[in-house]
PDB file of N, CA, C and O in Angstrom:
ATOM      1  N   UNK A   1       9.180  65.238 -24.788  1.00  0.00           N
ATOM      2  CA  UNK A   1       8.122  64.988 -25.739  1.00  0.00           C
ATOM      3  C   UNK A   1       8.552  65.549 -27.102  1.00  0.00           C
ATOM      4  O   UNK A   1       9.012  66.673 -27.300  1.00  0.00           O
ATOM      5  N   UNK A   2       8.344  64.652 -27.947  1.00  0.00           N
ATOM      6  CA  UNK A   2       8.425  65.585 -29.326  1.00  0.00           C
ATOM      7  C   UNK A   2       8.348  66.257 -29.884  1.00  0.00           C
ATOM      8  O   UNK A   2       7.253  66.725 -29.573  1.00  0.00           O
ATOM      9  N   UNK A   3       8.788  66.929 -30.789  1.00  0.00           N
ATOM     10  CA  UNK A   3       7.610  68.576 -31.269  1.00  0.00           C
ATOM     11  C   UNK A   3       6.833  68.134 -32.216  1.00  0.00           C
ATOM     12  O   UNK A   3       5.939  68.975 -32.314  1.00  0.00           O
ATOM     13  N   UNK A   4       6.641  67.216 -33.043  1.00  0.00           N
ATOM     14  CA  UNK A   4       5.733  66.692 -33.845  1.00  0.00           C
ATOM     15  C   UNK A   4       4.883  66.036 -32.911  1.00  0.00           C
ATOM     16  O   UNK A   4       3.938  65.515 -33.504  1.00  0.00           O
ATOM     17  N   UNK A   5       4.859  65.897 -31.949  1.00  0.00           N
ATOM     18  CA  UNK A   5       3.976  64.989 -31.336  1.00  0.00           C
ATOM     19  C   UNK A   5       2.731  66.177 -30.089  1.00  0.00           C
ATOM     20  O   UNK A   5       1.589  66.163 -29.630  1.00  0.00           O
ATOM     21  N   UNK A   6       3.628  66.787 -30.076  1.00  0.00           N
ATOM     22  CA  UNK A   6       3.592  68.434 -29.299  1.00  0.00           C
ATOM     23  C   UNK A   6       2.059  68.951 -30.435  1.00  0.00           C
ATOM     24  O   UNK A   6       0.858  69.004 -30.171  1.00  0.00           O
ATOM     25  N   UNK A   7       2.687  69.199 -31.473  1.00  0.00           N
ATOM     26  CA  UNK A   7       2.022  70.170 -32.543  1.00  0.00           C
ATOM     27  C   UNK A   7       0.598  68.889 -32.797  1.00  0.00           C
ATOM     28  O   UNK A   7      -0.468  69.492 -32.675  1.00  0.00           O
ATOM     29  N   UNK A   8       0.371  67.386 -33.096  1.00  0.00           N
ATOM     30  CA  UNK A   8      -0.265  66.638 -32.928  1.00  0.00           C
ATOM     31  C   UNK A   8      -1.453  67.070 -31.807  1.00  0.00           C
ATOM     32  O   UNK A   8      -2.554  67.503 -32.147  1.00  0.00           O
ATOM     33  N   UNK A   9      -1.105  66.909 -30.668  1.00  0.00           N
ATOM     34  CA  UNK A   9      -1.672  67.218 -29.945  1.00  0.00           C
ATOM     35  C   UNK A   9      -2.460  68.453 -29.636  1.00  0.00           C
ATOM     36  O   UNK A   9      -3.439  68.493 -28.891  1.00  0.00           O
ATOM     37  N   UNK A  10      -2.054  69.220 -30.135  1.00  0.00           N
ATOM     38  CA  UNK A  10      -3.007  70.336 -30.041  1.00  0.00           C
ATOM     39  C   UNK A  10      -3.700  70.539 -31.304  1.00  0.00           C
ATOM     40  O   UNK A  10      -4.761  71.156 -31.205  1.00  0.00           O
ATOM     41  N   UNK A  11      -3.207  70.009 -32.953  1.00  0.00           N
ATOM     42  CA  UNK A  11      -4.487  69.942 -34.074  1.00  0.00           C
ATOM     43  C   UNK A  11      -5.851  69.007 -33.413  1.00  0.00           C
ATOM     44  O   UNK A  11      -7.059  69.183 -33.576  1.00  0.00           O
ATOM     45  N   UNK A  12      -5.105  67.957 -32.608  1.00  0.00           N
ATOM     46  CA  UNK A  12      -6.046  66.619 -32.571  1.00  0.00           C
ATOM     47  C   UNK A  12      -7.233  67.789 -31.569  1.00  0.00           C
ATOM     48  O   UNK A  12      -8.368  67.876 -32.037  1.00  0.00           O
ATOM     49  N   UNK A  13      -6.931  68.606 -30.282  1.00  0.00           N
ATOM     50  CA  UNK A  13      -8.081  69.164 -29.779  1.00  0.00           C
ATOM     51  C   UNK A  13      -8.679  70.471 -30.404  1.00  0.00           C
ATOM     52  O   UNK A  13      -9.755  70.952 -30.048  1.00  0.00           O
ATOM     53  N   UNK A  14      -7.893  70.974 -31.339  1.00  0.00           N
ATOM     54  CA  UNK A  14      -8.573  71.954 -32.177  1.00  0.00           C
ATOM     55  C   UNK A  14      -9.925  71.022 -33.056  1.00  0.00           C
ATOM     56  O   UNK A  14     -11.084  71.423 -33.164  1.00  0.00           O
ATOM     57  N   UNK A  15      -9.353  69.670 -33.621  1.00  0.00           N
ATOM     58  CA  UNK A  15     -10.259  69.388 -34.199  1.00  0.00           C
ATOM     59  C   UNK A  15     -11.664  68.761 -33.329  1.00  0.00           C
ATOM     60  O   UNK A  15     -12.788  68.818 -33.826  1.00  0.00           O
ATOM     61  N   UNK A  16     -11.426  68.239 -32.136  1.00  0.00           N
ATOM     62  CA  UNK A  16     -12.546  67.737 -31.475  1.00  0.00           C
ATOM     63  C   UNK A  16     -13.289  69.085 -30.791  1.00  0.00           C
ATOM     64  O   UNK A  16     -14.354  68.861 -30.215  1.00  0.00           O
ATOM     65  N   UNK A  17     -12.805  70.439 -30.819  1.00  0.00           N
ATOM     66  CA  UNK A  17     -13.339  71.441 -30.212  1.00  0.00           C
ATOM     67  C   UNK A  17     -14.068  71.990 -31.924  1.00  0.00           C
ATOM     68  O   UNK A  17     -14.721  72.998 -31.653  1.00  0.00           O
ATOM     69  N   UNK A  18     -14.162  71.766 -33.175  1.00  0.00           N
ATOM     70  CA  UNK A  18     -14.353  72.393 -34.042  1.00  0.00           C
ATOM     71  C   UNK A  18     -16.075  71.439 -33.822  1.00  0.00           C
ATOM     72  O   UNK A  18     -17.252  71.730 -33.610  1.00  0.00           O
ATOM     73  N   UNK A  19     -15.260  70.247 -34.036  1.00  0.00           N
ATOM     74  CA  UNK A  19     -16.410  68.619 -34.065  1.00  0.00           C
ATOM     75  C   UNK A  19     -17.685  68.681 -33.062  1.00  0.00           C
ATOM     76  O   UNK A  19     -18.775  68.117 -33.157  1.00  0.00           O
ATOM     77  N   UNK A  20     -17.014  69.849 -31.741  1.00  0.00           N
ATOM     78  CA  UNK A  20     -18.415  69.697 -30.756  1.00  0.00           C
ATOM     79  C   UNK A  20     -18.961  70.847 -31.111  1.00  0.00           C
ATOM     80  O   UNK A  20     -20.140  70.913 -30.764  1.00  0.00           O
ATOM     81  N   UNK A  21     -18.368  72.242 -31.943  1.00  0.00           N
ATOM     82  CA  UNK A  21     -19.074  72.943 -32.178  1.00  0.00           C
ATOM     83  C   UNK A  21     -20.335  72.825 -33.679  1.00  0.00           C
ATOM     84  O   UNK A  21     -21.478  73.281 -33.687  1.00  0.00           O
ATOM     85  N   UNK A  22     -19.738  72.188 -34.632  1.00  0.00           N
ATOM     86  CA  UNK A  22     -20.568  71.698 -35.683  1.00  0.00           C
ATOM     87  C   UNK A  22     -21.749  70.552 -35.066  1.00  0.00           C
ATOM     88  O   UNK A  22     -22.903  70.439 -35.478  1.00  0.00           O
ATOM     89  N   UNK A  23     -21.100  69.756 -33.968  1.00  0.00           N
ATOM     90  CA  UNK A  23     -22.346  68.596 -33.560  1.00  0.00           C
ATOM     91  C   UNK A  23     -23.390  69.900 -32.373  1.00  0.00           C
ATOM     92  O   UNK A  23     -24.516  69.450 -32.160  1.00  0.00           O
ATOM     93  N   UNK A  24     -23.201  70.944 -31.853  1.00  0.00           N
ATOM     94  CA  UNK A  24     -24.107  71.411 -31.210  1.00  0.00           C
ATOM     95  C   UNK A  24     -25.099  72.516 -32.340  1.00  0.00           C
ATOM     96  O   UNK A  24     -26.159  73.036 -31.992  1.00  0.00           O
ATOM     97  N   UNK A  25     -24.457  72.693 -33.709  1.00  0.00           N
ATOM     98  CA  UNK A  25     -25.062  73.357 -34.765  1.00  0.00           C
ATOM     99  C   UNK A  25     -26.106  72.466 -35.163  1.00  0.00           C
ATOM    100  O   UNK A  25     -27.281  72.832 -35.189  1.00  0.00           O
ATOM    101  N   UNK A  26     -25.700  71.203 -35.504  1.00  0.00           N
ATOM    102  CA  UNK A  26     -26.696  70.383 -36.109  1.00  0.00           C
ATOM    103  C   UNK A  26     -27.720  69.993 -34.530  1.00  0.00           C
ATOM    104  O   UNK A  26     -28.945  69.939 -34.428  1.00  0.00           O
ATOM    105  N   UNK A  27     -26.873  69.820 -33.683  1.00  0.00           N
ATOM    106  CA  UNK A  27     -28.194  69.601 -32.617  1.00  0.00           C
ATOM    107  C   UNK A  27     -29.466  70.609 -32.446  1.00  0.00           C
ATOM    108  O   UNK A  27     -30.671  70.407 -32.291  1.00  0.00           O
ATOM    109  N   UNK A  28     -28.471  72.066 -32.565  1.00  0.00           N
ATOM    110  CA  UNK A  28     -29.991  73.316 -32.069  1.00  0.00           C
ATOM    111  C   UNK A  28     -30.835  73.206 -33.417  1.00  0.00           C
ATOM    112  O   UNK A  28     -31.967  73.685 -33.342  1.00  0.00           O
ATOM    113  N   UNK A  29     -30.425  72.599 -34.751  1.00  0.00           N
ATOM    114  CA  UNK A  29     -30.998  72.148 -36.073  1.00  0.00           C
ATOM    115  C   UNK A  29     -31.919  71.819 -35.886  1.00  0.00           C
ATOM    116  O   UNK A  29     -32.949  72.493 -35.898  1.00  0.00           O
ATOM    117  N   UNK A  30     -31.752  70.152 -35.555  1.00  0.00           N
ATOM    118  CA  UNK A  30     -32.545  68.886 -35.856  1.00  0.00           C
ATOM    119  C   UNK A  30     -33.198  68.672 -34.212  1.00  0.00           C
ATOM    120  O   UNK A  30     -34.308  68.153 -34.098  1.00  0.00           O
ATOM    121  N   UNK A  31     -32.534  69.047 -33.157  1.00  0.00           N
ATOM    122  CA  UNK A  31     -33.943  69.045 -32.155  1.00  0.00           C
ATOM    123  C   UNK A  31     -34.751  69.977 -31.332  1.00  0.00           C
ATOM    124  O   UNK A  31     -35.275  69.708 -30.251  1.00  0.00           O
ATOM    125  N   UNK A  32     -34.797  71.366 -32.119  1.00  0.00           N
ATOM    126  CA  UNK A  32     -35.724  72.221 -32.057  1.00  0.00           C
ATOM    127  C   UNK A  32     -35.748  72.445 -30.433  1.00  0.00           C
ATOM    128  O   UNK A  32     -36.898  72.752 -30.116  1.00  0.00           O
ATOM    129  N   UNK A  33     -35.091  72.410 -29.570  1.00  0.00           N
ATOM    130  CA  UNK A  33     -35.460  72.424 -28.327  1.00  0.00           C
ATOM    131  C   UNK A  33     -35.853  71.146 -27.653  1.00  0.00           C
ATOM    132  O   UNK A  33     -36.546  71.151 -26.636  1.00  0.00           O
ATOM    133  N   UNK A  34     -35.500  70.266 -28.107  1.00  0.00           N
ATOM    134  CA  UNK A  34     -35.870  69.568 -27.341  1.00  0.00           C
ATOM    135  C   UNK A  34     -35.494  68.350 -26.971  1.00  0.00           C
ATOM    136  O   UNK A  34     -36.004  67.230 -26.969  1.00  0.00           O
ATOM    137  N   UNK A  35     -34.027  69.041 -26.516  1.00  0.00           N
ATOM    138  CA  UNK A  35     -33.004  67.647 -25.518  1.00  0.00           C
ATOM    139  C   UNK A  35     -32.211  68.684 -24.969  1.00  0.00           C
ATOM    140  O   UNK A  35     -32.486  69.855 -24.708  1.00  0.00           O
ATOM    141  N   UNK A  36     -31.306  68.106 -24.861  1.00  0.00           N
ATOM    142  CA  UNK A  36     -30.101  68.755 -24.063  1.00  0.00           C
ATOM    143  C   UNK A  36     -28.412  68.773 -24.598  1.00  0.00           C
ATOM    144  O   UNK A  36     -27.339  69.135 -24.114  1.00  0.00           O
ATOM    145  N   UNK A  37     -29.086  67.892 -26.436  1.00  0.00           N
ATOM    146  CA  UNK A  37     -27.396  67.622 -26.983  1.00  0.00           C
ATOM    147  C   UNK A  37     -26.882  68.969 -27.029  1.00  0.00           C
ATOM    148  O   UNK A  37     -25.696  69.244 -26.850  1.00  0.00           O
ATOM    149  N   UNK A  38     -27.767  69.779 -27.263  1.00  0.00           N
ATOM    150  CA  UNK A  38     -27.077  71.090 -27.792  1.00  0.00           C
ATOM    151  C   UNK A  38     -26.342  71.564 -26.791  1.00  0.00           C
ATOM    152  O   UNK A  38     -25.183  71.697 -27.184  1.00  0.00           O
ATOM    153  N   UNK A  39     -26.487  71.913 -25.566  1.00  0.00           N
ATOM    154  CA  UNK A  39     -26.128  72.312 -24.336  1.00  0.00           C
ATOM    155  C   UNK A  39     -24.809  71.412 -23.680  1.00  0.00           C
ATOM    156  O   UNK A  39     -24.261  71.870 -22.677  1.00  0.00           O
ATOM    157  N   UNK A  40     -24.287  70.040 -24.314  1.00  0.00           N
ATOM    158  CA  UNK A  40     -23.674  69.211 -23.722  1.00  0.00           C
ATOM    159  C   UNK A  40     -22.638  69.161 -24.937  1.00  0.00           C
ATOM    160  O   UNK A  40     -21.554  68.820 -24.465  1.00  0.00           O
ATOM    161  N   UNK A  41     -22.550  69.348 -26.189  1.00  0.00           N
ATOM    162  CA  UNK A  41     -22.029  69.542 -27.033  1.00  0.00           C
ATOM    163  C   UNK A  41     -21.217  71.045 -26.965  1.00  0.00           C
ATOM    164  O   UNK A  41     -20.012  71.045 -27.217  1.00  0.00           O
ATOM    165  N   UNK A  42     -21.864  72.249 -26.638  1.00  0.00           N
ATOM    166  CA  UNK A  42     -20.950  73.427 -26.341  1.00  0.00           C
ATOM    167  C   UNK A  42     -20.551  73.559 -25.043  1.00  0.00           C
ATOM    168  O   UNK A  42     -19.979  74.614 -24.771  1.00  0.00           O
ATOM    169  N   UNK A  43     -20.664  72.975 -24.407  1.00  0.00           N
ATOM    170  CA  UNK A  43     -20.303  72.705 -23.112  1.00  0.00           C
ATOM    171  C   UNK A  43     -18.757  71.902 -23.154  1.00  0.00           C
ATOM    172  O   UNK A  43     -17.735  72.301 -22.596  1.00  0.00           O
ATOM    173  N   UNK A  44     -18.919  70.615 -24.013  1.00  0.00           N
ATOM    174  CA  UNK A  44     -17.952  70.346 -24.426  1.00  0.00           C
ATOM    175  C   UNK A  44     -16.504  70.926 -24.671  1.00  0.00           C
ATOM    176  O   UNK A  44     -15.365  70.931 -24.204  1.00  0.00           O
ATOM    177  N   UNK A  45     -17.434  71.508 -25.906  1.00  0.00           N
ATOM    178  CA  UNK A  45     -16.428  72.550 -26.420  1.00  0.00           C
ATOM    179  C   UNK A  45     -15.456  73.454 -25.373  1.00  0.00           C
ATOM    180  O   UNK A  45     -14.244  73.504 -25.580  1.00  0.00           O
ATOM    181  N   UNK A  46     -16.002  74.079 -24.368  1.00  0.00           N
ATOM    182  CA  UNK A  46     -15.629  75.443 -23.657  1.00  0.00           C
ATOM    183  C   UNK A  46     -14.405  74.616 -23.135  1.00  0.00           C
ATOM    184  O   UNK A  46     -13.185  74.719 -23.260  1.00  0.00           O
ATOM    185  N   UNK A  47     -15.451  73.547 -22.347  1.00  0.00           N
ATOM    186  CA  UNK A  47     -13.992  72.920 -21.414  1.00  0.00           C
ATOM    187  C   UNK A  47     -13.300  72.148 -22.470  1.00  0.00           C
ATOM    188  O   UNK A  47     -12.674  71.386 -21.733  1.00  0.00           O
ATOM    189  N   UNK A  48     -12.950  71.784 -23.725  1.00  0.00           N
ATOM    190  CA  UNK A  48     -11.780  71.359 -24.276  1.00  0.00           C
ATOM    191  C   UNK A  48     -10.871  72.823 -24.581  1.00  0.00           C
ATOM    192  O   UNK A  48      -9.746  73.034 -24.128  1.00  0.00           O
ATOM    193  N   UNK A  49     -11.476  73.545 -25.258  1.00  0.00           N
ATOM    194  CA  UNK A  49     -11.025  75.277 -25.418  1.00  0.00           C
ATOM    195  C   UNK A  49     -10.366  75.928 -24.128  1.00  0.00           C
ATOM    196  O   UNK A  49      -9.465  76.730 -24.374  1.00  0.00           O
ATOM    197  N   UNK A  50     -10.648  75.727 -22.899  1.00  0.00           N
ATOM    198  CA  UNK A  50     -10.363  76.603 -21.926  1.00  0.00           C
ATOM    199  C   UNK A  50      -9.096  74.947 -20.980  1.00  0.00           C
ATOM    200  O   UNK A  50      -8.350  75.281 -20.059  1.00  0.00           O
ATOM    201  N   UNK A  51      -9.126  73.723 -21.352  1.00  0.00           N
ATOM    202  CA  UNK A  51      -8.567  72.689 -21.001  1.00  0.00           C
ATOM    203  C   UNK A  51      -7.026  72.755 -22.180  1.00  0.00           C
ATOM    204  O   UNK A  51      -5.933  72.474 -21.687  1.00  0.00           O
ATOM    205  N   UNK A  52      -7.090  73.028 -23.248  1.00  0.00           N
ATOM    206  CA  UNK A  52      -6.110  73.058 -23.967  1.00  0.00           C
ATOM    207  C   UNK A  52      -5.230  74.529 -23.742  1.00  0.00           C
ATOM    208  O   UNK A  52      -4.043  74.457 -24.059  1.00  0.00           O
ATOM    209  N   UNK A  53      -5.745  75.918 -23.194  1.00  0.00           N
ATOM    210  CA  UNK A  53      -5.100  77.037 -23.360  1.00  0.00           C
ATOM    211  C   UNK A  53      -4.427  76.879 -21.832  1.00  0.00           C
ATOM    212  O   UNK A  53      -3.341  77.404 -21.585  1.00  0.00           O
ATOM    213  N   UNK A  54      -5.192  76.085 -20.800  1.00  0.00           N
ATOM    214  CA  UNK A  54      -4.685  76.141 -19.808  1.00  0.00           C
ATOM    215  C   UNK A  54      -3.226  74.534 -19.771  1.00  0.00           C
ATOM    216  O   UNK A  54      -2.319  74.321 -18.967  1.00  0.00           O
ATOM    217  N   UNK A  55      -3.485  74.077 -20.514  1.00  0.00           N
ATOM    218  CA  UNK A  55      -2.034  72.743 -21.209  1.00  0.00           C
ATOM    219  C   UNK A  55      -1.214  73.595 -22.102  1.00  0.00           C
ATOM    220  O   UNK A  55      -0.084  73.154 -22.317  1.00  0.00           O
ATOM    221  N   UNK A  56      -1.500  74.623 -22.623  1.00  0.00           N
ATOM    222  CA  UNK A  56      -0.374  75.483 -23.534  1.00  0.00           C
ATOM    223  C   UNK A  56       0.420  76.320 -22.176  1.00  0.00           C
ATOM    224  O   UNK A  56       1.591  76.105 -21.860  1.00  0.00           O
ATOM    225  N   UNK A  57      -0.359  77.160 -21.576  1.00  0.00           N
ATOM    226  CA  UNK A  57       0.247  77.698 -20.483  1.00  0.00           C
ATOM    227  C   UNK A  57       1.268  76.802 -19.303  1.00  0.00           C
ATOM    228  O   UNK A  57       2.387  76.779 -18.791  1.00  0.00           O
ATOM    229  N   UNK A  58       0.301  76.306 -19.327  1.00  0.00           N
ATOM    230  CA  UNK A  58       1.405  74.874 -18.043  1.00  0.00           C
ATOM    231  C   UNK A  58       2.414  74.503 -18.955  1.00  0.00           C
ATOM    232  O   UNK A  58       3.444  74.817 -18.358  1.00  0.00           O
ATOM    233  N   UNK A  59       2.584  74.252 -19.524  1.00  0.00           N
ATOM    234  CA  UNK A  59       3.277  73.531 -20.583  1.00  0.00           C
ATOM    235  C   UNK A  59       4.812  74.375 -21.049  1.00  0.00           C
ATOM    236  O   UNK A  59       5.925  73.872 -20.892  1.00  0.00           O
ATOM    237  N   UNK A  60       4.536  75.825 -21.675  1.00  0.00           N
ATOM    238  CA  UNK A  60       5.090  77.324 -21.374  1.00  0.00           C
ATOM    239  C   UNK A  60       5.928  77.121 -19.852  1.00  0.00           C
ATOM    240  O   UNK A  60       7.099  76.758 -19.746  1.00  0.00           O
ATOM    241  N   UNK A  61       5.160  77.398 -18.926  1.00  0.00           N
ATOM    242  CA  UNK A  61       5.487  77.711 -17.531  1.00  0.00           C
ATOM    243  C   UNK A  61       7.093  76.371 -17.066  1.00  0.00           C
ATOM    244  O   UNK A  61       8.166  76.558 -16.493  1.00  0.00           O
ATOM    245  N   UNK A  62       6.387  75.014 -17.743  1.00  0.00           N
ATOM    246  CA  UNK A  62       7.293  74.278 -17.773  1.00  0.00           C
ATOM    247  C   UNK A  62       8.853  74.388 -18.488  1.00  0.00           C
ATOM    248  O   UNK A  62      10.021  74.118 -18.211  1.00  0.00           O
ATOM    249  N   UNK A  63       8.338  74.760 -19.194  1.00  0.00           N
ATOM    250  CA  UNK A  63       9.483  75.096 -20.433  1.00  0.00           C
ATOM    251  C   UNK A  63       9.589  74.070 -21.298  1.00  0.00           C
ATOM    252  O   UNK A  63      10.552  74.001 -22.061  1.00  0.00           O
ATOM    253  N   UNK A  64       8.471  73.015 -21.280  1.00  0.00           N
ATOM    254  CA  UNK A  64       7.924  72.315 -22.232  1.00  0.00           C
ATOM    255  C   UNK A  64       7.987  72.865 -24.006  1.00  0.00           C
ATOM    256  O   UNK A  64       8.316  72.355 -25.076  1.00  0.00           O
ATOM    257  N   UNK A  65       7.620  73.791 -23.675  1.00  0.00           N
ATOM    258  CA  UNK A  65       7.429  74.515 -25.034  1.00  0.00           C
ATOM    259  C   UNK A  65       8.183  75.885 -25.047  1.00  0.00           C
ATOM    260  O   UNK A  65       8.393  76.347 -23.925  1.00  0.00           O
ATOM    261  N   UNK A  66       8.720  76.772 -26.331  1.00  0.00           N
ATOM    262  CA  UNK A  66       8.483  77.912 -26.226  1.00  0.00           C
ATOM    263  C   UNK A  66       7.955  78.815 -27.337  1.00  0.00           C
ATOM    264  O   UNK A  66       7.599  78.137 -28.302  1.00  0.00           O
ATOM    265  N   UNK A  67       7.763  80.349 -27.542  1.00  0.00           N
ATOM    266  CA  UNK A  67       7.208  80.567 -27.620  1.00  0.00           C
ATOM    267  C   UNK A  67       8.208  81.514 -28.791  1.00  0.00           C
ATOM    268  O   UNK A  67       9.347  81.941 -28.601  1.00  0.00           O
ATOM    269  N   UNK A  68       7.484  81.636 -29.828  1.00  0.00           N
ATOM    270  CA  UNK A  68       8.767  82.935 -30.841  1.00  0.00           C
ATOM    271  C   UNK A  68       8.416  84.191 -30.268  1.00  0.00           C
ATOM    272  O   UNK A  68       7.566  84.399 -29.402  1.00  0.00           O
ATOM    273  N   UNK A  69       9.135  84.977 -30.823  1.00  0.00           N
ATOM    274  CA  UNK A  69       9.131  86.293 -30.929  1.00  0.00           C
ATOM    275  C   UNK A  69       9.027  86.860 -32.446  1.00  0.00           C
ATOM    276  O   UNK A  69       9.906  87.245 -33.218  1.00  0.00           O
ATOM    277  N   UNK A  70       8.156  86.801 -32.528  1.00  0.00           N
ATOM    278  CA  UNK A  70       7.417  87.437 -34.195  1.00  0.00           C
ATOM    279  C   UNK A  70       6.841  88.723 -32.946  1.00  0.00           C
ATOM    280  O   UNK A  70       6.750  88.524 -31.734  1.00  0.00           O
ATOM    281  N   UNK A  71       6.543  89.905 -33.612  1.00  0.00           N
ATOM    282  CA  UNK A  71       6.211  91.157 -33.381  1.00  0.00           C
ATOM    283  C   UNK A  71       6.696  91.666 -32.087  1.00  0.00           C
ATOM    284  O   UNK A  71       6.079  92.603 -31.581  1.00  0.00           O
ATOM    285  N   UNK A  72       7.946  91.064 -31.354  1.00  0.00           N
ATOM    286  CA  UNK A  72       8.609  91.896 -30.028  1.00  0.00           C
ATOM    287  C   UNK A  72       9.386  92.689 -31.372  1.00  0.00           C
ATOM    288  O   UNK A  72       9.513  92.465 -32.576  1.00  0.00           O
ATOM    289  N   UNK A  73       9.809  93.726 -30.417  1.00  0.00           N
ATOM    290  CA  UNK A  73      10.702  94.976 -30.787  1.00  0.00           C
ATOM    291  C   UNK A  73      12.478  94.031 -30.589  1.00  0.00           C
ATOM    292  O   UNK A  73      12.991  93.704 -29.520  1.00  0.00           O
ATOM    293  N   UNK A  74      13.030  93.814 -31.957  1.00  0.00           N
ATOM    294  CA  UNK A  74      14.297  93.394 -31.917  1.00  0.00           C
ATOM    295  C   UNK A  74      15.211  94.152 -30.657  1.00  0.00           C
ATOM    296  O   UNK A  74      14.672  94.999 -29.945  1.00  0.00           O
ATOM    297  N   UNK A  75      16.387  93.823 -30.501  1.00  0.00           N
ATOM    298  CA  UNK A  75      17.258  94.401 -29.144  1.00  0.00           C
ATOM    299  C   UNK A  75      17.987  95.361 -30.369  1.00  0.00           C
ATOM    300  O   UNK A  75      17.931  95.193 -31.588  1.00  0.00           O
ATOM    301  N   UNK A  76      18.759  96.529 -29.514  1.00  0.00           N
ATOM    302  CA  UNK A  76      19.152  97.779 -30.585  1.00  0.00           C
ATOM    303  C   UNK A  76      20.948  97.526 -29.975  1.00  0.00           C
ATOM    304  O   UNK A  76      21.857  98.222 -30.427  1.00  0.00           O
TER     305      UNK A  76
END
């Protein structure tokens, strides 16, 4: 897989996890209690949030991806 296509893929669910959190803001807004968008909208969210960290990990584990070393202790 690509790495541009790699890095794609995970803006594209950052942005639909941002999209269900702003659509469950305007839901607890505009229907005062009284549906269920709000609840199905952060719900959303969790499982795209907890669906994408668990595709970074698999992904890692694969060796799909890796990972820098910004703040390990250099070798002496």
């Amino acid at each position: 897989m690509n790495h541009s296509l790699k890095t794609l893929f995970v803006i594209a669910v950052l942005i639909a996890i941002v999209w269900n959190l702003g659509a469950g803001l305007y839901y607890m807004l505009v229907d005062k209690g009284g549906s269920r968008r709000t609840v199905n909208a952060l719900t959303r969210r969790i499982v795209l949030s907890v669906g994408l960290i668990l595709a970074i990990i698999f992904a890692a584990w694969m060796g799909w991806i890796d990972f820098h070393s910004v703040g390990s202790n250099p070798p002496r």
